[in-house]
SEVO-416225 format. One record per residue: chain; x, y, z of N, C-alpha, C, O in turn. Coordinates in steps of 0.02 Angstrom, whole numbers, m for minus. Layout:
<recs>
+--------+--------+--------+--------+--------+--------+--------+--------+--------+--------+--------+--------+--------+
! chaine !   n.px !   n.py !   n.pz !  ca.px !  ca.py !  ca.pz !   c.px !   c.py !   c.pz !   o.px !   o.py !   o.pz !
+--------+--------+--------+--------+--------+--------+--------+--------+--------+--------+--------+--------+--------+
!      A !      X !      Y !      Z !      X !      Y !      Z !      X !      Y !      Z !      X !      Y !      Z !
...
+--------+--------+--------+--------+--------+--------+--------+--------+--------+--------+--------+--------+--------+
</recs>
This chain:
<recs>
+--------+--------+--------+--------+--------+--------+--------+--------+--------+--------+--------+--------+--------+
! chaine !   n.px !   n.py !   n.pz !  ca.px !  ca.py !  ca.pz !   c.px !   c.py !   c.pz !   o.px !   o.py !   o.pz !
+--------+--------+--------+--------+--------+--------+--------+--------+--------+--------+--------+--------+--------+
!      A !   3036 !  m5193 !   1988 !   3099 !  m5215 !   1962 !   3114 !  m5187 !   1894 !   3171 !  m5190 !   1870 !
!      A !   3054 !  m5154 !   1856 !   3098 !  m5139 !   1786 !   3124 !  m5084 !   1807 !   3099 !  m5049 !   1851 !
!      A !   3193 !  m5071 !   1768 !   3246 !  m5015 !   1747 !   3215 !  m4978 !   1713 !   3181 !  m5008 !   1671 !
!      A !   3209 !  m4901 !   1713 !   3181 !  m4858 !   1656 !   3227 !  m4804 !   1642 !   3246 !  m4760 !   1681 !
!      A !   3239 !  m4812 !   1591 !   3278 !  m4733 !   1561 !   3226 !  m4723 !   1510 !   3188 !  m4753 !   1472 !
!      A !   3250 !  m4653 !   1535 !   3193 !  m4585 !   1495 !   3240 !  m4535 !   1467 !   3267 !  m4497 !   1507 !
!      A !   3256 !  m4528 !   1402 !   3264 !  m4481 !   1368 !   3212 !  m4415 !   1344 !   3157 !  m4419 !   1318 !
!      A !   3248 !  m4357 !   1361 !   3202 !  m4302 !   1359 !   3249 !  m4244 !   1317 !   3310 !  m4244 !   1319 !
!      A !   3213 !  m4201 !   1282 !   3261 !  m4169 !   1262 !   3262 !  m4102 !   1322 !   3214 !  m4089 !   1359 !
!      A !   3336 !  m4061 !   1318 !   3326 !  m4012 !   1388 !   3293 !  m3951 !   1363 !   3284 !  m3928 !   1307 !
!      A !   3276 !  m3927 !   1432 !   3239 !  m3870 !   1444 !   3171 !  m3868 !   1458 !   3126 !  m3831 !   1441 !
!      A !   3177 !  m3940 !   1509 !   3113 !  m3928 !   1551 !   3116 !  m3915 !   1623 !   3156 !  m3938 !   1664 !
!      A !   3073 !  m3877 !   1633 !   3083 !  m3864 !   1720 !   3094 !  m3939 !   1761 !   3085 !  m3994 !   1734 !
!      A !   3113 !  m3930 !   1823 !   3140 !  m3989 !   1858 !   3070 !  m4017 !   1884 !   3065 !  m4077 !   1899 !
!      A !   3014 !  m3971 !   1890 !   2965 !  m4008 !   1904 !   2918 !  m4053 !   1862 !   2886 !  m4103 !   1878 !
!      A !   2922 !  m4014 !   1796 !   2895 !  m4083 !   1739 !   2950 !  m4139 !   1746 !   2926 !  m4195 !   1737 !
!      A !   2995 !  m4139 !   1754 !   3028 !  m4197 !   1739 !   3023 !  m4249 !   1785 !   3025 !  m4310 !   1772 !
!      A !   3016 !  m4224 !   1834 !   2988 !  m4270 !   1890 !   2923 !  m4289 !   1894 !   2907 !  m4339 !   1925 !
!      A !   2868 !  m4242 !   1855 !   2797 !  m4278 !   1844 !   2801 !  m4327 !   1772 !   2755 !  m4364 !   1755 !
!      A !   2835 !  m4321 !   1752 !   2856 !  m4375 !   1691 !   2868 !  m4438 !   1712 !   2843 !  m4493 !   1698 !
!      A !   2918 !  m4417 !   1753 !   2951 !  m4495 !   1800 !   2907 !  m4525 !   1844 !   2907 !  m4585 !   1856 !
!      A !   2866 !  m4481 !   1869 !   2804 !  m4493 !   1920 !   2761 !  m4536 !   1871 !   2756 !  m4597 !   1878 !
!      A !   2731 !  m4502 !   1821 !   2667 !  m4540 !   1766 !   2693 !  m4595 !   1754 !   2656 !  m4644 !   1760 !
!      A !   2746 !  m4603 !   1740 !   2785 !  m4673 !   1690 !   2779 !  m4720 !   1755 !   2739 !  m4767 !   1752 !
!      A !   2811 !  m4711 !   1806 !   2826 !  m4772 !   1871 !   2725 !  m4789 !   1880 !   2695 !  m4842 !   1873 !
!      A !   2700 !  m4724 !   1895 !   2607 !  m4745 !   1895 !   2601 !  m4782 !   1853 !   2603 !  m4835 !   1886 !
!      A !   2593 !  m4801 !   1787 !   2585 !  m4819 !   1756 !   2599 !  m4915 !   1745 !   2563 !  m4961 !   1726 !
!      A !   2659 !  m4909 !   1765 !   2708 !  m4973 !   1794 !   2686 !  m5024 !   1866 !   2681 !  m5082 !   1886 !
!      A !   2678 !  m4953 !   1886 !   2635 !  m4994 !   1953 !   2565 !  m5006 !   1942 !   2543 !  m5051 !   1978 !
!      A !   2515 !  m4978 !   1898 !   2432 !  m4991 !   1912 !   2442 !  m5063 !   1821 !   2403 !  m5110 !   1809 !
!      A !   2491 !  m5047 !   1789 !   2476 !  m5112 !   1745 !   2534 !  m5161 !   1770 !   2510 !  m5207 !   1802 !
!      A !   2580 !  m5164 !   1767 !   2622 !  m5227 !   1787 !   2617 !  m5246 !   1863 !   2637 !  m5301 !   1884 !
!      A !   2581 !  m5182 !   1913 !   2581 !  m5240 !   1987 !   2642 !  m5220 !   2024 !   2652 !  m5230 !   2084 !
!      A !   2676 !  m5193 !   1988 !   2745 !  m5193 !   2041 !   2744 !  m5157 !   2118 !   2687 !  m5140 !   2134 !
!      A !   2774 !  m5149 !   2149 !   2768 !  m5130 !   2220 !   2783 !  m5034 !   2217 !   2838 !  m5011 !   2202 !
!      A !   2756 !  m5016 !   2225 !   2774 !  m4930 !   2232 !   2842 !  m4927 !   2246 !   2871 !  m4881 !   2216 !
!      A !   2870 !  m4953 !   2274 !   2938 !  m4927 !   2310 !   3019 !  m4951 !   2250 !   3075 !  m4927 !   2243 !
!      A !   2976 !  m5019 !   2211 !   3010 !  m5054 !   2154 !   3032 !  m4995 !   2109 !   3010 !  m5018 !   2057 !
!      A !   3061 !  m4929 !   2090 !   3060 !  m4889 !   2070 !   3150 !  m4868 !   2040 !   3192 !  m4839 !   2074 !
!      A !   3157 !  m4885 !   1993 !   3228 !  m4856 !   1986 !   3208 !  m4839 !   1894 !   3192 !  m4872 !   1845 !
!      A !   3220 !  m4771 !   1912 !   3233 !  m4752 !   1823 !   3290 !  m4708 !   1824 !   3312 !  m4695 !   1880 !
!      A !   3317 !  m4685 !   1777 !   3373 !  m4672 !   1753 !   3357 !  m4594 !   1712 !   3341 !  m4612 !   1655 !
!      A !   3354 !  m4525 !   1715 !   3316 !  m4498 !   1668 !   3378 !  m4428 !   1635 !   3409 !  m4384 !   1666 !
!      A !   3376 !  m4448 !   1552 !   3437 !  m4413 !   1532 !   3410 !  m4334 !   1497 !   3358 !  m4336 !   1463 !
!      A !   3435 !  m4286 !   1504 !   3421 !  m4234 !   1454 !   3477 !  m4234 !   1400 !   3532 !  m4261 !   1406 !
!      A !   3451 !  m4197 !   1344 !   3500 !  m4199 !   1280 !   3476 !  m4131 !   1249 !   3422 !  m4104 !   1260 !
!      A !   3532 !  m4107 !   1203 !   3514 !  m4049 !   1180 !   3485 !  m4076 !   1112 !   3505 !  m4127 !   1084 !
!      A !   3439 !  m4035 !   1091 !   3383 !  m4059 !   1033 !   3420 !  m4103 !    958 !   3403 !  m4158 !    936 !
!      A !   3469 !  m4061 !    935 !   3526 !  m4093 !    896 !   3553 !  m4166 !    893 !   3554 !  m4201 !    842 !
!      A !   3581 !  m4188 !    974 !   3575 !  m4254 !   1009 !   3511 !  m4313 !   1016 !   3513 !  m4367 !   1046 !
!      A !   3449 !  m4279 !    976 !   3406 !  m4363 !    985 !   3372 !  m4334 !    896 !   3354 !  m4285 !    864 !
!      A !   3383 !  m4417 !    893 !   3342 !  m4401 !    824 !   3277 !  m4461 !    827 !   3285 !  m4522 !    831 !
!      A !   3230 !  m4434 !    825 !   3165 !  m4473 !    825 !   3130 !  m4461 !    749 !   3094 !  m4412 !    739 !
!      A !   3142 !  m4501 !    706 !   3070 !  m4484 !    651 !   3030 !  m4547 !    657 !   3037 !  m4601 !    685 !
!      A !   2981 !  m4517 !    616 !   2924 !  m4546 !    616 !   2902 !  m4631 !    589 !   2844 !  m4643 !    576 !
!      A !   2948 !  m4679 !    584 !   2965 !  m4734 !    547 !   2906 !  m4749 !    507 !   2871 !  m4800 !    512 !
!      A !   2899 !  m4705 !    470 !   2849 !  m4692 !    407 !   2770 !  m4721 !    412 !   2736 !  m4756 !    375 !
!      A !   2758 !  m4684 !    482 !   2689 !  m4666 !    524 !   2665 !  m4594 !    496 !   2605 !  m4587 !    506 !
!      A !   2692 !  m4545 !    467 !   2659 !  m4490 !    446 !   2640 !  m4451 !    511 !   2581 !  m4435 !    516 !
!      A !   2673 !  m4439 !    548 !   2669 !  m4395 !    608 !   2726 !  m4330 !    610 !   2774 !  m4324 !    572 !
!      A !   2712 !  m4298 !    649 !   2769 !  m4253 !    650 !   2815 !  m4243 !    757 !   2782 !  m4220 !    804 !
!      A !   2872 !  m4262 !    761 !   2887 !  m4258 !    845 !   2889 !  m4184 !    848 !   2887 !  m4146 !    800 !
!      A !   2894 !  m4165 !    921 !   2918 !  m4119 !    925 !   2970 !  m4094 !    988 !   2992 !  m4139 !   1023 !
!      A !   2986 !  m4037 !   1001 !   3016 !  m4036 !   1060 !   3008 !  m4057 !   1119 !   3046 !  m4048 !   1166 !
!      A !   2947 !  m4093 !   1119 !   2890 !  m4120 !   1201 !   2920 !  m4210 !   1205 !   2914 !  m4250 !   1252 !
!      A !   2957 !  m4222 !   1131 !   2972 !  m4302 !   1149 !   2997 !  m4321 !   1204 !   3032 !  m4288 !   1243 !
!      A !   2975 !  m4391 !   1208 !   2991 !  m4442 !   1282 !   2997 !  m4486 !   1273 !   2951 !  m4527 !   1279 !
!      A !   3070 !  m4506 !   1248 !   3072 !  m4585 !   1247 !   3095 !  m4604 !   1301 !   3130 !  m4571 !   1339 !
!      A !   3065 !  m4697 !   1313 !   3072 !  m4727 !   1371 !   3099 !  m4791 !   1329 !   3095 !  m4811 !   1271 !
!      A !   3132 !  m4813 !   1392 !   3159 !  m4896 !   1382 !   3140 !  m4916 !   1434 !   3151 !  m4871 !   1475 !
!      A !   3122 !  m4951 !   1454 !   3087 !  m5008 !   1506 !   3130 !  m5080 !   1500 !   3104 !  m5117 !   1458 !
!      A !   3175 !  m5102 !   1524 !   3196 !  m5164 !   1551 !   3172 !  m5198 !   1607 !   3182 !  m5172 !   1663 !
!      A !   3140 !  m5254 !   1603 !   3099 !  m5303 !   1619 !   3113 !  m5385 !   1610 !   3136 !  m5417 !   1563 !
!      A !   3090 !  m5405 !   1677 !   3087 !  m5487 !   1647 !   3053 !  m5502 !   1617 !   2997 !  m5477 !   1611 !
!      A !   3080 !  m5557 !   1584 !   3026 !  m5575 !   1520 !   2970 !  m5595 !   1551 !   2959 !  m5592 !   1611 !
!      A !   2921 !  m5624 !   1492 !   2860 !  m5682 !   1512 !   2799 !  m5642 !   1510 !   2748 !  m5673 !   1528 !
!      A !   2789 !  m5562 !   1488 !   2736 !  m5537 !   1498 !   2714 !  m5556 !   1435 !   2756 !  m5580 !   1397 !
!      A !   2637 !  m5549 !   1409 !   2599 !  m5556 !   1351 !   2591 !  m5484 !   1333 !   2594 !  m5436 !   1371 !
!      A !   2580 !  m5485 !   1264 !   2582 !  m5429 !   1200 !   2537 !  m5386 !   1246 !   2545 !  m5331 !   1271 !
!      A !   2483 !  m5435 !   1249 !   2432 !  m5372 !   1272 !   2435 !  m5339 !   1336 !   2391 !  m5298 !   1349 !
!      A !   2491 !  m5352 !   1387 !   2521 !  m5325 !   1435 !   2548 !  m5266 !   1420 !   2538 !  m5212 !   1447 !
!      A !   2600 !  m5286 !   1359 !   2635 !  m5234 !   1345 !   2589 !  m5173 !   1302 !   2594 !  m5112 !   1309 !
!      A !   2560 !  m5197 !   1272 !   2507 !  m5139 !   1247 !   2468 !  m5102 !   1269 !   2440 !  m5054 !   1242 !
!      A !   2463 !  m5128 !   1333 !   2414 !  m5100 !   1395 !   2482 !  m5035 !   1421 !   2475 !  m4975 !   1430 !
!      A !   2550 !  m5080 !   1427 !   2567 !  m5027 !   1459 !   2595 !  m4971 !   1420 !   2616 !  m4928 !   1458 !
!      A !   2604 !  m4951 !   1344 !   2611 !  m4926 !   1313 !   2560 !  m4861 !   1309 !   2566 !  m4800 !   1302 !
!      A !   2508 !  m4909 !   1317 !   2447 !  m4842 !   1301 !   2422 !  m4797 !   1361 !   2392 !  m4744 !   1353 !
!      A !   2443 !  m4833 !   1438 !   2451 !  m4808 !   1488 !   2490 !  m4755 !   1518 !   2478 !  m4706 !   1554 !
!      A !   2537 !  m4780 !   1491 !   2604 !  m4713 !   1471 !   2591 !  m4667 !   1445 !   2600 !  m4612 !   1471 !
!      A !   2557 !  m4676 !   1370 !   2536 !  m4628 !   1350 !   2500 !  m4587 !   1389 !   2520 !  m4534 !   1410 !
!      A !   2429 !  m4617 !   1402 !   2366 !  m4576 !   1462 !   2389 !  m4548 !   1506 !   2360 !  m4494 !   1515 !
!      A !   2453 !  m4564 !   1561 !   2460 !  m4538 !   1591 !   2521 !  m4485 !   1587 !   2557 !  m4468 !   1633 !
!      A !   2524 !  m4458 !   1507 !   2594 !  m4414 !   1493 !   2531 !  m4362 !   1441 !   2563 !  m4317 !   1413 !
!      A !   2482 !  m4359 !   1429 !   2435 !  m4328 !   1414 !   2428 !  m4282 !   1469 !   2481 !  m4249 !   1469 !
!      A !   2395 !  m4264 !   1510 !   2391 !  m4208 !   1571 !   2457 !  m4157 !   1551 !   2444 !  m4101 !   1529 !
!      A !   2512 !  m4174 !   1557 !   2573 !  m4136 !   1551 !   2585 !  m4108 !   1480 !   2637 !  m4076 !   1469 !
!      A !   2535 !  m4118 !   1425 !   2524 !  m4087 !   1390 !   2598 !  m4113 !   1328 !   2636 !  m4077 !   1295 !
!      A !   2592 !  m4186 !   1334 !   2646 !  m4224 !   1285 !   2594 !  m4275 !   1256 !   2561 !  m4321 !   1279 !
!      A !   2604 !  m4236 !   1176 !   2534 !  m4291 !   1127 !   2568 !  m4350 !   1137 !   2622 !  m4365 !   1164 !
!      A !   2518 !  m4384 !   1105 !   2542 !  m4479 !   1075 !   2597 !  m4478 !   1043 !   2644 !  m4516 !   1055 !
!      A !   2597 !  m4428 !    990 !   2658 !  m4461 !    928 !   2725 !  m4445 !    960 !   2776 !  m4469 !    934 !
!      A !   2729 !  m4405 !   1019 !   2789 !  m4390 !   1059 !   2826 !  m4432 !   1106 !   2881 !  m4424 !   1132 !
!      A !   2768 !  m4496 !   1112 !   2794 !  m4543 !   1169 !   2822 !  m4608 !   1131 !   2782 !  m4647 !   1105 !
!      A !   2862 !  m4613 !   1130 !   2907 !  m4653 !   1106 !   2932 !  m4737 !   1174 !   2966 !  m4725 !   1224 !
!      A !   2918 !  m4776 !   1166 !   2912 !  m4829 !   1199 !   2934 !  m4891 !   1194 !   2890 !  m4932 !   1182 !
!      A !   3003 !  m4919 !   1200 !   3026 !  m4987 !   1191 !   3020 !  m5026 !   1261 !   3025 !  m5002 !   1318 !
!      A !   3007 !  m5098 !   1239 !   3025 !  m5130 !   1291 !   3082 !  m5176 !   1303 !   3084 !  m5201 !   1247 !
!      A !   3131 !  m5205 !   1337 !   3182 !  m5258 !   1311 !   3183 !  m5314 !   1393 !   3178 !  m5286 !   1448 !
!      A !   3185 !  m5344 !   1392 !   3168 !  m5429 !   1406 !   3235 !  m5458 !   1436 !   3287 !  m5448 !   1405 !
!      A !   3234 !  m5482 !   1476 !   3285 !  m5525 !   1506 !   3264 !  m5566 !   1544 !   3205 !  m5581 !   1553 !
!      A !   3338 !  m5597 !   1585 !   3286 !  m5663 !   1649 !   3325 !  m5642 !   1720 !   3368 !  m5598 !   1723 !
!      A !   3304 !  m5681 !   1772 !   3303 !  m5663 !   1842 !   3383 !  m5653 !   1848 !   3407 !  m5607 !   1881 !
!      A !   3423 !  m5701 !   1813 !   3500 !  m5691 !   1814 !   3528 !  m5654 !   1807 !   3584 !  m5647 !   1831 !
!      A !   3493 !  m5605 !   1762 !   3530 !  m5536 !   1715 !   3525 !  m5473 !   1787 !   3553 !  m5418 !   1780 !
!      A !   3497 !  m5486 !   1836 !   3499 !  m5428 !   1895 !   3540 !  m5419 !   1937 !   3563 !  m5476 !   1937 !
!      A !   3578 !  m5385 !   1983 !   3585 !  m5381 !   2039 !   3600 !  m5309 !   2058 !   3640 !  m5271 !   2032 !
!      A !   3551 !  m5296 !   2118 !   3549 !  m5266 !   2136 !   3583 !  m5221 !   2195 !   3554 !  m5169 !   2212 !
!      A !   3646 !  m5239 !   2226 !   3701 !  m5232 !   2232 !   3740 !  m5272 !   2278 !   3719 !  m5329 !   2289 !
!      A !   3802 !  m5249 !   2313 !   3830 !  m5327 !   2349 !   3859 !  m5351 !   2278 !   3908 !  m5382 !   2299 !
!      A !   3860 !  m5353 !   2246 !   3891 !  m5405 !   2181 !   3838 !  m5468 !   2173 !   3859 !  m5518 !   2144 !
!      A !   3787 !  m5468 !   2190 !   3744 !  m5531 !   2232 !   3686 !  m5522 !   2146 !   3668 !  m5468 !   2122 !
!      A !   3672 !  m5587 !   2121 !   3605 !  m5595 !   2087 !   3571 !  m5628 !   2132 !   3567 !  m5688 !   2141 !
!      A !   3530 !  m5555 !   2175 !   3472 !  m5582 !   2237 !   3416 !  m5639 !   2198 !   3394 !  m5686 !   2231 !
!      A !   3396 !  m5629 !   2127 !   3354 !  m5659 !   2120 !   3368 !  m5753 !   2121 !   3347 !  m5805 !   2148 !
!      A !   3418 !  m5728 !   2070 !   3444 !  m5807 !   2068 !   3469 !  m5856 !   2114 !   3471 !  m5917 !   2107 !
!      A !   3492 !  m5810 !   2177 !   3529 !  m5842 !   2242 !   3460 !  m5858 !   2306 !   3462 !  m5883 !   2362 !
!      A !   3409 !  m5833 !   2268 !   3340 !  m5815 !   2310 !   3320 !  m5781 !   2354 !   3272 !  m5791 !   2391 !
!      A !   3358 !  m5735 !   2351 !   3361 !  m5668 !   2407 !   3289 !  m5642 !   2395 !   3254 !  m5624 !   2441 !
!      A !   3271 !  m5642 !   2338 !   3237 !  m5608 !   2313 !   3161 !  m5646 !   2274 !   3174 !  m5702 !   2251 !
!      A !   3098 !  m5627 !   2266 !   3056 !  m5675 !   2236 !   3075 !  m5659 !   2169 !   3106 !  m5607 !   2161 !
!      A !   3061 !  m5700 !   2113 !   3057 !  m5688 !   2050 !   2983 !  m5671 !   2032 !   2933 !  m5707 !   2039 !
!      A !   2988 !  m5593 !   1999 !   2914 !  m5588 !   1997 !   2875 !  m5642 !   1951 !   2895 !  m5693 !   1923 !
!      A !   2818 !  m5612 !   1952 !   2770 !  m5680 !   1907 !   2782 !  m5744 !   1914 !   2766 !  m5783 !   1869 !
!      A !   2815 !  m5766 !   1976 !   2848 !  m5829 !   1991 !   2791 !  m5858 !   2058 !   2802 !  m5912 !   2087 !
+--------+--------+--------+--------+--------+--------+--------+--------+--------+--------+--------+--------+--------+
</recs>
């Protein structure tokens, strides 16, 4: 069930971008549990000019390899969930040859109401649907 947009800057082949999207959903599925098929991300290119990432006075340097993600999720997970899945992300965006200081990672929180998945219908809330961690 989480939503993921991935900001990338362009000029990557179509096949990294899809092992990007691939690592990030792995990642989602072996720490949060979700179902393989639970899969919807969103993934934008921008020309380098268009994203500005610094370093929020970490002493790192980005570079053209950045990957920011947003992850929308229901609430209720613990810190150390989310830190698990942060660093997972990372591990699994390592192989593709994108350091740490490049992966950029928010999470943002809502509840079962805030969904629907189409029909006009909030499956969760009407019970179409389980509420995870429920």
């Amino acid at each position: 069930m989480p939503l993921v947009r991935i900001d990338l800057i362009r000029g990557r082949r179509p096949d990294d971008v899809t092992a990007i999207a691939d690592a990030v959903h792995r990642a989602l599925v072996d720490v949060l549990e979700i179902p393989q098929r639970d899969r919807f991300q969103i993934i934008s290119e921008h020309d380098a000019d268009h994203v500005i990432a610094l370093d929020a006075g970490l002493g790192f340097e980005r570079t053209d390899r950045l990957v920011m993600i947003q992850i929308f999720t229901q609430s209720g997970r613990a810190t150390e969930v989310k830190q698990l899945v942060y660093r997972t992300i990372a591990k699994q965006l390592e192989p593709l040859a994108i350091a740490g200081e490049d992966v950029f990672i928010s999470i943002m929180e809502n509840g079962p109401q805030d969904w629907s998945f189409g029909h006009g219908r909030a499956q969760y809330t009407e019970g179409l649907l389980p509420v995870p961690g429920s």
